[in-house]
C-alpha positions in Angstrom: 0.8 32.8 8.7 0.3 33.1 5.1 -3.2 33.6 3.5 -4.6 30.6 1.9 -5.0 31.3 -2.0 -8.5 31.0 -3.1 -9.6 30.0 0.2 -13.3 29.9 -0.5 -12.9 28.3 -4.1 -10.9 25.4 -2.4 -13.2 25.0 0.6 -16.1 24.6 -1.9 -14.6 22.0 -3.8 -13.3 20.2 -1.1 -16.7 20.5 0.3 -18.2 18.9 -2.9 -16.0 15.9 -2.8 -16.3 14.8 0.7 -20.0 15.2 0.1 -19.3 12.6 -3.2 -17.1 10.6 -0.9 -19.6 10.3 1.7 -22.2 9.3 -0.6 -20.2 6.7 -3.2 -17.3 5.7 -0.7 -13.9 4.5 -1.4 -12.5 1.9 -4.3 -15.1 2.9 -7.5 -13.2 4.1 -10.5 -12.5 7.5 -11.5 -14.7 7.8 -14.1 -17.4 7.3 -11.0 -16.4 10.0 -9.2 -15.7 12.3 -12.4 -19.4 12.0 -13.0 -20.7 12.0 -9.2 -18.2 15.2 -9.1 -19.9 16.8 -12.2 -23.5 16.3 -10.7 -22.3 17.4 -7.3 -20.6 21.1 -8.4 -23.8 21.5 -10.5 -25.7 21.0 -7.7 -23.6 23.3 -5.4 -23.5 25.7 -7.7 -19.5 25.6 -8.2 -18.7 26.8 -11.8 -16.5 24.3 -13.6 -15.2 22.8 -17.3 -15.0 18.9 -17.7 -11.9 17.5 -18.9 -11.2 20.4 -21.0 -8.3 20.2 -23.7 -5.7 22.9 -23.1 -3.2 23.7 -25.7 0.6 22.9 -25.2 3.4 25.3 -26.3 7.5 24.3 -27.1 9.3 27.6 -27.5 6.3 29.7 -28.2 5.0 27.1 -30.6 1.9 25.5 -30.2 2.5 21.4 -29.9 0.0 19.2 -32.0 -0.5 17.3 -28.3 -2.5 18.6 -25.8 -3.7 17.8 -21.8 -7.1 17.5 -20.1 -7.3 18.0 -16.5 -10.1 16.4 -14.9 -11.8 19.7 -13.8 -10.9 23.2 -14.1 -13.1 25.1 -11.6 -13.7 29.0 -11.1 -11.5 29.7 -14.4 -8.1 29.3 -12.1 -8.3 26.1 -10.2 -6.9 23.0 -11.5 -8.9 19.6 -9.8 -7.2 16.2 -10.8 -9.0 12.9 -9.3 -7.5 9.8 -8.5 -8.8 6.5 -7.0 -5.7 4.9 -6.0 -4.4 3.4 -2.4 -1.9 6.3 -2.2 -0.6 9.7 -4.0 2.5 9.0 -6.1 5.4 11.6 -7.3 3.8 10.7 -10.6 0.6 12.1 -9.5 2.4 15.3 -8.0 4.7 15.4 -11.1 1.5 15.6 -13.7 -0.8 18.6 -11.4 2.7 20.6 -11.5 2.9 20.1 -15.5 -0.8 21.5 -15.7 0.5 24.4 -13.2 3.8 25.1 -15.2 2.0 24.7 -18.6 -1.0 27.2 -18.0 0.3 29.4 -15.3 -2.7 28.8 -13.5 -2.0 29.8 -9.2 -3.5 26.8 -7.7 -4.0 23.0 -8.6 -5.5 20.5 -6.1 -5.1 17.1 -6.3 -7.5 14.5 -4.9 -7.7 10.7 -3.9 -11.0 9.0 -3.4 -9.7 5.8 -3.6 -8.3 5.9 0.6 -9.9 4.6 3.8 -11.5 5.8 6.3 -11.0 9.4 4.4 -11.0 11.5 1.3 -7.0 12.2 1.1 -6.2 15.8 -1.0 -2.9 18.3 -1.6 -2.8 22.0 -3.0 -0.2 22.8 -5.1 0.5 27.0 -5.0 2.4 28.4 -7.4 3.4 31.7 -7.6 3.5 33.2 -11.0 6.8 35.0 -9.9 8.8 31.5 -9.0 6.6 29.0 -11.7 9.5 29.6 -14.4 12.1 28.4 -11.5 9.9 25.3 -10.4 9.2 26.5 -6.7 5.6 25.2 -6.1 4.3 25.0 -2.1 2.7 22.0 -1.6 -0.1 21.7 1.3 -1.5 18.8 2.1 -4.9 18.6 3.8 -4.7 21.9 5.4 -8.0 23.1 5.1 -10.1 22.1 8.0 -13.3 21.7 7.3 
């Protein structure tokens, strides 16, 4: 069995949004649980950057647009919310762009907006196989 990449990072945010999920519930809006998410890594002590702009690049030049990921925790984790009734390839599609675009290992995606449960999927990528599109996608494997 294959080690879990940033295994304690991922328990901690996971942690932090079943403690917001818990506490709002499912159907609010994601700006809801952006902010309830902001208060709650503050609180846990879980280092993190708010919708941060990063910089997109065509052929080594840099593009005049740019993409903000909801969260990007510990300086290598990628966190994208949702509130929707299910996941879409959409939804996968856009936390592999952030992956591909800043080479960053691991990206989780999260869905507040399900019942009875907080639904989530890690996306791994390793830096070796990001140029070829291999991503390994696990979906609530973390048991906490």
């Amino acid at each position: 069995m294959s080690e879990i990449r940033f295994r304690d990072e991922s328990y901690r945010i996971i942690g932090a949004c079943f403690e917001v999920y818990n506490e709002k519930g499912f159907g609010f809006t994601e700006p809801i649980y952006h902010e309830c998410l902001v208060k709650e890594f503050i609180l846990q002590g879980i280092p993190f950057v708010s919708q941060p702009e990063l910089a997109l690049r065509y052929k080594g030049d840099l593009l005049e647009q740019t993409f903000r990921p909801d969260f990007i925790c510990y300086d290598k984790i990628i966190v994208e919310i949702k509130s929707v009734s299910a996941f879409t390839d959409a939804h996968r599609a856009q936390i592999l762009n952030y992956l591909h675009s800043t080479g960053f290992e691991l990206g989780m995606l999260i869905n507040f907006g399900v019942f009875p449960k907080l639904a989530y999927e890690r996306f791994v990528c390793n830096p070796r196989n990001a140029s070829a599109g291999k991503y390994e996608v696990l979906a609530n494997r973390l048991d906490l």
